[in-house]
MARDRENBA-164534 format. One record per atom (N, C-alpha, C): residue in three letters; x, y, z. Coordinates in steps of 0.2 Angstrom, whole numbers. Each point is the difference from the previous one (the first is absolute). Example, Ala and Ser with C-alpha at 12.3 -4.5 7.8 and 13.67 -1.06 7.14 Angstrom:
BEGIN
<"ALA", <66, -28, 39>>;
<"ALA", <-4, 6, 0>>;
<"ALA", <4, 6, 0>>;
<"SER", <-2, 5, -4>>;
<"SER", <4, 6, 1>>;
<"SER", <-4, 5, 3>>;
This chain:
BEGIN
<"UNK", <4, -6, 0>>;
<"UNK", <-4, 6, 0>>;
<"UNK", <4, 6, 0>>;
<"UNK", <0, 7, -5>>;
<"UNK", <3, 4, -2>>;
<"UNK", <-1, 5, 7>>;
<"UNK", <5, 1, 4>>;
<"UNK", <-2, 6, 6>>;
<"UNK", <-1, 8, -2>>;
<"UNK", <-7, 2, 2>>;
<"UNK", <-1, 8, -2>>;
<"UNK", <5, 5, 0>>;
<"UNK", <4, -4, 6>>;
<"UNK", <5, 8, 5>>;
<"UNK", <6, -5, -5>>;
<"UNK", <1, 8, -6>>;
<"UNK", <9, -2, -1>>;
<"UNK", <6, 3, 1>>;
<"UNK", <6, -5, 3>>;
<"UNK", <4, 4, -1>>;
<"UNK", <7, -1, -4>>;
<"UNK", <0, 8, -1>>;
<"UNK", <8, -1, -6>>;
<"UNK", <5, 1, 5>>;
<"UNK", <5, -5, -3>>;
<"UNK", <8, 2, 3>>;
<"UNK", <4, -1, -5>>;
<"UNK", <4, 7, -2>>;
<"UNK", <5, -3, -4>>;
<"UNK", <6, -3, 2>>;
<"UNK", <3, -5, -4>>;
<"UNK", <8, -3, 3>>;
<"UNK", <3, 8, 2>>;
<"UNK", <5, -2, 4>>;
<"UNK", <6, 5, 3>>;
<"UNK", <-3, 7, 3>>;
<"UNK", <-9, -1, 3>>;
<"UNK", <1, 8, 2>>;
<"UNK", <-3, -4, 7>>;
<"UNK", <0, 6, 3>>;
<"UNK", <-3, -1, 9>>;
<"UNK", <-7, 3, -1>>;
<"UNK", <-5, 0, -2>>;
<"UNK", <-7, 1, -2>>;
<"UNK", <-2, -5, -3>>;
<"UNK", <-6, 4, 3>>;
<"UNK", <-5, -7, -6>>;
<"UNK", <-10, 5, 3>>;
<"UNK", <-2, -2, -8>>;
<"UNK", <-6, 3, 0>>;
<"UNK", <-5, -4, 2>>;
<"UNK", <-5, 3, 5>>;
<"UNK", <-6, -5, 0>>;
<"UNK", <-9, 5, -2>>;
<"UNK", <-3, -4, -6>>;
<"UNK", <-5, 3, -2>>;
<"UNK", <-6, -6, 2>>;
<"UNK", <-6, 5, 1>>;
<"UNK", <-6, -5, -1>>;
<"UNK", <-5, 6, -1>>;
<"UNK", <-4, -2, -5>>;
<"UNK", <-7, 4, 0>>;
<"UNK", <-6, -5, 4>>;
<"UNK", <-3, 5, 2>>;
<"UNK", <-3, -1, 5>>;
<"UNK", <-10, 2, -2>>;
<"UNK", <-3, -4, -1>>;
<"UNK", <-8, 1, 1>>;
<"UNK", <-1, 3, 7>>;
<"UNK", <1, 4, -4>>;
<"UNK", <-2, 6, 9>>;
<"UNK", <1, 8, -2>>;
<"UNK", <-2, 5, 1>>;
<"UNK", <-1, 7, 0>>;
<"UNK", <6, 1, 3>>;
<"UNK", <3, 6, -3>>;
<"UNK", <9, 1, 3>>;
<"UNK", <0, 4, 8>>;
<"UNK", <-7, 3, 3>>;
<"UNK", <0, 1, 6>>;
<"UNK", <1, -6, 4>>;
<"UNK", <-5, -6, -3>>;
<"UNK", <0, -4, 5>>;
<"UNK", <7, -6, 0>>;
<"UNK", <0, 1, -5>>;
<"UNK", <9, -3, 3>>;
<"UNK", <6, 4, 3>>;
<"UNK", <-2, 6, 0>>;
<"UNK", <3, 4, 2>>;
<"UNK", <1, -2, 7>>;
<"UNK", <-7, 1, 3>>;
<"UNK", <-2, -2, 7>>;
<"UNK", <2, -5, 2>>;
<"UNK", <1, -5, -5>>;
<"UNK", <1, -8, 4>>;
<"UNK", <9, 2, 5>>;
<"UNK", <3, 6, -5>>;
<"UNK", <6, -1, 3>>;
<"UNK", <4, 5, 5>>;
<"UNK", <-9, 0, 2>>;
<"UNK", <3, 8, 4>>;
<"UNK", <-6, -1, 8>>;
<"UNK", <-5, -2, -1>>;
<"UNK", <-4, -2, 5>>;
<"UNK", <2, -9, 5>>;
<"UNK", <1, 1, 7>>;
<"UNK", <3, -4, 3>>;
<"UNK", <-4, -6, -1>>;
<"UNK", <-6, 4, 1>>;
<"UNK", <-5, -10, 0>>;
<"UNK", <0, -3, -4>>;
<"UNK", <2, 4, -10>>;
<"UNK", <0, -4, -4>>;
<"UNK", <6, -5, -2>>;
<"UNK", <5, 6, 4>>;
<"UNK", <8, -3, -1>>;
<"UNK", <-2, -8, 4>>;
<"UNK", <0, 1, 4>>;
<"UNK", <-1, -4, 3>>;
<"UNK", <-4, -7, -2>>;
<"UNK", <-7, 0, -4>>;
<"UNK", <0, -5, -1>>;
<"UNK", <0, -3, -6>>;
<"UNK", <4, 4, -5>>;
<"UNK", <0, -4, -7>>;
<"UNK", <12, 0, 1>>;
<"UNK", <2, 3, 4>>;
<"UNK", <6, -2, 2>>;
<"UNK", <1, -6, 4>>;
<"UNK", <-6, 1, 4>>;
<"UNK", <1, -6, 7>>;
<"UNK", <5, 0, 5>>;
<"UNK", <1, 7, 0>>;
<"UNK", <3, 4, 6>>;
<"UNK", <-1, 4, 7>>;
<"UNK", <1, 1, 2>>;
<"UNK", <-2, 7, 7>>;
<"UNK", <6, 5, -2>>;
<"UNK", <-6, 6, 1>>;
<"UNK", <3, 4, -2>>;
<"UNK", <2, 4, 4>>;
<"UNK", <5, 2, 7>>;
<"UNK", <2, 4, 6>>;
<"UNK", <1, 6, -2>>;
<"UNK", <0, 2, -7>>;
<"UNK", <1, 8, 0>>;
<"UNK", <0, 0, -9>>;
<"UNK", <-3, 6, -4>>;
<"UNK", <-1, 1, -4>>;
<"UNK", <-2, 10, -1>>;
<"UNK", <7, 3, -3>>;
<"UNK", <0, 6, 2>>;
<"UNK", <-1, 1, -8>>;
<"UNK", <-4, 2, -4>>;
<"UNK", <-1, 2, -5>>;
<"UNK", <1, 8, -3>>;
<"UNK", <6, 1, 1>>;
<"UNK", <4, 4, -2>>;
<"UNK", <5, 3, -1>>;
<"UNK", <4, 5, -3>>;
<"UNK", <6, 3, -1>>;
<"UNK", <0, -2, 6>>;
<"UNK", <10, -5, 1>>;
<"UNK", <1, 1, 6>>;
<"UNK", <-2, -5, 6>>;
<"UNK", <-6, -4, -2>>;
<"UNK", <-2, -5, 5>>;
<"UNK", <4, -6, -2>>;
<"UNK", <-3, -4, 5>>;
<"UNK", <3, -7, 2>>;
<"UNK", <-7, -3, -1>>;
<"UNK", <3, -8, -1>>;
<"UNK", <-8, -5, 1>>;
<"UNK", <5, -7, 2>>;
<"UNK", <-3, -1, 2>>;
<"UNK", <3, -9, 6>>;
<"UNK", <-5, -6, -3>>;
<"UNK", <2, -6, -1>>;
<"UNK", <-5, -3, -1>>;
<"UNK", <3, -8, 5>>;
<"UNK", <-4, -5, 2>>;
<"UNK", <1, -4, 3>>;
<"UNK", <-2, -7, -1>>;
<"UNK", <3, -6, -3>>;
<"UNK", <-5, -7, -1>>;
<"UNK", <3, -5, 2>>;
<"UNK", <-4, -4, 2>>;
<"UNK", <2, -6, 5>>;
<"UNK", <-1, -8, -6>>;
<"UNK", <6, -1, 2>>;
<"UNK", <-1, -7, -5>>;
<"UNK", <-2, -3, 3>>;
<"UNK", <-2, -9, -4>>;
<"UNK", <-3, -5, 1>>;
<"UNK", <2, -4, 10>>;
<"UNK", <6, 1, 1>>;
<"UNK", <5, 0, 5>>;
<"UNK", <-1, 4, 7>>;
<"UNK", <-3, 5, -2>>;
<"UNK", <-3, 5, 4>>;
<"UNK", <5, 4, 2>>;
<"UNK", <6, 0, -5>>;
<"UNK", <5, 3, 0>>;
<"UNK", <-2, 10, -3>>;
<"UNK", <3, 6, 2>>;
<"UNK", <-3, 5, -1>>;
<"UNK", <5, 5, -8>>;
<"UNK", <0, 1, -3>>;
<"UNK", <5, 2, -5>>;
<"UNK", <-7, 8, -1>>;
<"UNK", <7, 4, 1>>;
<"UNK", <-1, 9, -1>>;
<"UNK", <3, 5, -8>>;
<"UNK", <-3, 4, -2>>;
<"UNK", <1, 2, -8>>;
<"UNK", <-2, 7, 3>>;
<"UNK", <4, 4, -2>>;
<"UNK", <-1, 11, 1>>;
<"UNK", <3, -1, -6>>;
<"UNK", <1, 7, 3>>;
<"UNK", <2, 6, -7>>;
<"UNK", <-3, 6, 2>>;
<"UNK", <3, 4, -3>>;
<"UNK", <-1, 10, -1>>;
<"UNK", <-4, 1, -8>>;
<"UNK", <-6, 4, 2>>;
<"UNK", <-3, 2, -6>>;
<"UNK", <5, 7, -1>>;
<"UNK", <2, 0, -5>>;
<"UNK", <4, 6, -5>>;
<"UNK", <-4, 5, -5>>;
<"UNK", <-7, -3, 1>>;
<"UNK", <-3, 5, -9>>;
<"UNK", <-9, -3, 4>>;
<"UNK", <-3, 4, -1>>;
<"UNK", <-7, -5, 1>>;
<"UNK", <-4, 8, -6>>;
<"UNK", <-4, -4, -5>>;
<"UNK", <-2, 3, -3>>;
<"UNK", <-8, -3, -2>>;
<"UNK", <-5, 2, 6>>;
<"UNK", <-4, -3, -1>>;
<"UNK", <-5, -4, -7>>;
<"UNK", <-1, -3, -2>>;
<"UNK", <-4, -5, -5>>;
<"UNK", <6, -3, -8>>;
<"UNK", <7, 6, 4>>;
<"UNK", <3, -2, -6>>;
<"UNK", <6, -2, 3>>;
<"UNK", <4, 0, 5>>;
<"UNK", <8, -1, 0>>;
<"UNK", <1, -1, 7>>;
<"UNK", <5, -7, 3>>;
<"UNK", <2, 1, 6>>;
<"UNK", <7, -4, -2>>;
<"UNK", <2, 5, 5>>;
<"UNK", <9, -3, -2>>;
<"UNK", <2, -1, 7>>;
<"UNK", <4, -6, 1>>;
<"UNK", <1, -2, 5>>;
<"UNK", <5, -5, 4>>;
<"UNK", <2, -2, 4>>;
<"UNK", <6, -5, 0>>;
<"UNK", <-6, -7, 3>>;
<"UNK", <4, -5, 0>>;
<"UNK", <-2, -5, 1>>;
<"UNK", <9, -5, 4>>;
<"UNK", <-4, -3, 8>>;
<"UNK", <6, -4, 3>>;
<"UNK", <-4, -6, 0>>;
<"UNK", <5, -5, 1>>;
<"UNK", <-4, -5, 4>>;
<"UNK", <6, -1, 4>>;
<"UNK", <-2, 1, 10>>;
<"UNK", <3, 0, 2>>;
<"UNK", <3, -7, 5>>;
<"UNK", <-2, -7, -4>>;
<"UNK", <3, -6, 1>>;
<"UNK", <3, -1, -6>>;
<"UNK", <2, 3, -5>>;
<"UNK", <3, -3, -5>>;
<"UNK", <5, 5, -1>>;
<"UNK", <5, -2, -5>>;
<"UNK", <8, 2, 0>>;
<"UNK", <-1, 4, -6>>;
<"UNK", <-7, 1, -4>>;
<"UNK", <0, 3, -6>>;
<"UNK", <2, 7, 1>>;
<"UNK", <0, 5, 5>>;
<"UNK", <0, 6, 1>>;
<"UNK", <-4, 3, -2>>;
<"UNK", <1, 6, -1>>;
<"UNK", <-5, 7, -1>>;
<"UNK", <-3, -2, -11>>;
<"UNK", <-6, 1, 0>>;
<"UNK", <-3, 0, -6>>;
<"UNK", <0, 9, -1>>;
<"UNK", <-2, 1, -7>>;
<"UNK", <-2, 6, 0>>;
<"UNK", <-6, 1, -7>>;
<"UNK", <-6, 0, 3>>;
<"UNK", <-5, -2, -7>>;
<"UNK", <-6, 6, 2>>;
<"UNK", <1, 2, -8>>;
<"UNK", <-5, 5, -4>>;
<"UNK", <-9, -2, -2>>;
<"UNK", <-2, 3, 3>>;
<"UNK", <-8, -7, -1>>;
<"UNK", <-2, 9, -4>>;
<"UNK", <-5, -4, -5>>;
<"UNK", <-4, 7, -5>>;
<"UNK", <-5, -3, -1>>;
<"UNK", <-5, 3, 1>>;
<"UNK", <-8, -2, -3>>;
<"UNK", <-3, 4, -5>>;
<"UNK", <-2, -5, -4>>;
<"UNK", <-4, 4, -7>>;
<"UNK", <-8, -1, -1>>;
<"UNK", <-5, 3, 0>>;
<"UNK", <-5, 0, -5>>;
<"UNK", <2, -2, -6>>;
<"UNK", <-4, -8, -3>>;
<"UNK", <0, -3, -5>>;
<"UNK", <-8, 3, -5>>;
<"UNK", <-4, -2, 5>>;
<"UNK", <-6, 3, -1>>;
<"UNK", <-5, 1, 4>>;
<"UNK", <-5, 2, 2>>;
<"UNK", <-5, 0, 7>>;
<"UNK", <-1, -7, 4>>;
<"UNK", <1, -5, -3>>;
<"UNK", <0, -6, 3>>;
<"UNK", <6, -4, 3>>;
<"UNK", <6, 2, -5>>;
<"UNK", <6, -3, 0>>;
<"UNK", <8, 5, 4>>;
<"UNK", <5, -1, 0>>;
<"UNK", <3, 2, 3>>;
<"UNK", <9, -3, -1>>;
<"UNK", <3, 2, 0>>;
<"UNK", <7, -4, -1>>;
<"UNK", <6, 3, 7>>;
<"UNK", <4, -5, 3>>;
<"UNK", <5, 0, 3>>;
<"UNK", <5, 0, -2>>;
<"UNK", <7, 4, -1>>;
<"UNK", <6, -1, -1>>;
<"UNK", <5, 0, 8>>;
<"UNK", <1, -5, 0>>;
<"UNK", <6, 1, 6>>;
<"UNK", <6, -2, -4>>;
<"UNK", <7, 7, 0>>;
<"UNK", <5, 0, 0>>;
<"UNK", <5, -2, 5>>;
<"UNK", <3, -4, 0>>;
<"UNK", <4, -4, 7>>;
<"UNK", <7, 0, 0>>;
<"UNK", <3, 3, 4>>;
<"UNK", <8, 2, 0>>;
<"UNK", <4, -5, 5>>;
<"UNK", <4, -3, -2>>;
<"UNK", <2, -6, 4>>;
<"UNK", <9, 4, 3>>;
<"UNK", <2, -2, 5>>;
<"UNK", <6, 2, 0>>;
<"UNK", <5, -3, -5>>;
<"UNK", <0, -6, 0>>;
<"UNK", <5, -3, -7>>;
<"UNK", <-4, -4, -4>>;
<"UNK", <1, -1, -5>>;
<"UNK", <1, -6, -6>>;
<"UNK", <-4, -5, 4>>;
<"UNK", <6, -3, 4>>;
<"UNK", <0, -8, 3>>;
<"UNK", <-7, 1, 4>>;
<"UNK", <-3, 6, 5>>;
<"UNK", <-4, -1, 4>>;
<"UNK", <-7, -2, -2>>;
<"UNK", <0, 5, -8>>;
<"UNK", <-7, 0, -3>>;
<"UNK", <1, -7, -2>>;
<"UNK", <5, -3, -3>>;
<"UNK", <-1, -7, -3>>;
<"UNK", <-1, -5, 5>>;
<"UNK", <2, 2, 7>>;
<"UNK", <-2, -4, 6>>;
<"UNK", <-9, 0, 0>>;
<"UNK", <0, 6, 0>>;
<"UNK", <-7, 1, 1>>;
<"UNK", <-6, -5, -5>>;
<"UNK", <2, 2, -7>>;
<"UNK", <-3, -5, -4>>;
<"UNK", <2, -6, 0>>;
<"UNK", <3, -5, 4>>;
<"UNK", <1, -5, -1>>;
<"UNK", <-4, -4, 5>>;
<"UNK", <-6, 6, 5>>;
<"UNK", <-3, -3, 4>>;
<"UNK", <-7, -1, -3>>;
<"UNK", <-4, -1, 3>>;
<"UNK", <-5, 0, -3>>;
<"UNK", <-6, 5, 1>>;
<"UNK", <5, 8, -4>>;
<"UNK", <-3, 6, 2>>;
<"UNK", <-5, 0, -6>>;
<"UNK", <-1, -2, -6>>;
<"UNK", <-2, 3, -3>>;
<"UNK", <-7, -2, 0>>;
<"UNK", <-1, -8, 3>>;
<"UNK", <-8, -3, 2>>;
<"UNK", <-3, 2, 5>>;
<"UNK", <5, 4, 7>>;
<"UNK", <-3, 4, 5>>;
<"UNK", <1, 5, -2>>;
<"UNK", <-1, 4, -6>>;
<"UNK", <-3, 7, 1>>;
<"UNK", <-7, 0, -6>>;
<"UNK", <2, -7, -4>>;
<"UNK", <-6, 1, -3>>;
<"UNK", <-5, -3, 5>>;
<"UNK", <-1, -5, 3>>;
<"UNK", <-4, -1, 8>>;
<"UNK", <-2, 7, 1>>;
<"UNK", <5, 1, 2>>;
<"UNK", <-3, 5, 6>>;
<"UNK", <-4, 5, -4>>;
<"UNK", <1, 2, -9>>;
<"UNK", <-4, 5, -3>>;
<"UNK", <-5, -3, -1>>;
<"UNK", <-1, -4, -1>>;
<"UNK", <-7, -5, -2>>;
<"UNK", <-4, 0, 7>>;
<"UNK", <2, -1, 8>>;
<"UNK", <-4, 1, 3>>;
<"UNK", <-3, 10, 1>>;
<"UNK", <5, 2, 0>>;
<"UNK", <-3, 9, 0>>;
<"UNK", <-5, 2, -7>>;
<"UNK", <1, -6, -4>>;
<"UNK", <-6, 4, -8>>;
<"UNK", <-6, -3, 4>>;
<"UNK", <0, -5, 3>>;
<"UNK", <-5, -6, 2>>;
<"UNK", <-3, 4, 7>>;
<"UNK", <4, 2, 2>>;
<"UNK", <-3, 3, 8>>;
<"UNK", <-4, 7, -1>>;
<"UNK", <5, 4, -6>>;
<"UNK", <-3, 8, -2>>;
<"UNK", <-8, -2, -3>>;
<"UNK", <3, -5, -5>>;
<"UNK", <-7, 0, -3>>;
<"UNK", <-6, 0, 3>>;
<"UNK", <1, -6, 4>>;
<"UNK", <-7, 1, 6>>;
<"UNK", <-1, 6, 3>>;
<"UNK", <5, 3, 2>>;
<"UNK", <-4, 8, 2>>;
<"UNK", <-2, 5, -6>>;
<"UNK", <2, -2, -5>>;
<"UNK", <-1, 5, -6>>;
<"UNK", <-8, 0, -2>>;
């Protein structure tokens, strides 16, 4: 089965794009990544802090199957409501370091919507660490539950 959420990586850079459109109004996907209780349930996270602005932080917290607790922050840089938040991304059990990704929202049409997340890796090797995990199934999951979630309120 072909996944909605794409992403491009070219050989030898530390980026990589990730696209999906989205049946949904650009507001409300907008919302899904900026309102706590939706983060929350189409991430399948808690969300201990979420500052949606030049300047704010957001904290997020998930508990694996183990009952063990793994933590994700970052500093918003740009927040431009219904179209732009630029942002860092950590995961603070893992050795990947600091992330840096540009998320853009476009009106496709009144019903539809498109996500561009731009993704800045420290090195080469980290982004290719990163794709060699099975990121690209867990973010199309997880986009497929937020169209699936938005929709019902829609």
């Amino acid at each position: 089965m072909e996944l909605k959420t794409k992403i491009h990586a070219e050989d030898g850079t530390q980026e990589l794009f990730i696209t999906r459109v989205f049946d949904l109004p650009l507001e409300l996907l907008f919302k899904a990544y900026v309102e706590p209780e939706l983060v929350e349930q189409w991430m399948g996270t808690k969300v201990l802090k979420l500052e949606n602005k030049r300047h704010g932080s957001w904290q997020f917290e998930t508990t694996d199957p183990q009952g063990n607790k793994h933590g994700f922050n970052g500093t918003i840089h740009e927040f431009v409501p219904n179209q732009k938040i630029t942002r860092t991304f950590e995961m603070e059990s893992a050795s990947f370091g600091v992330q840096l990704e540009f998320l853009e929202f476009e009106t496709l049409t009144d019903k539809t919507s498109k996500l561009t997340m731009h993704v800045i890796y420290r090195s080469v090797a980290i982004r290719d660490q990163i794709l060699q995990l099975p990121f690209a199934q867990g973010i199309n999951m997880a986009h497929n539950r937020l169209e699936k979630i938005l929709t019902n309120l829609n």
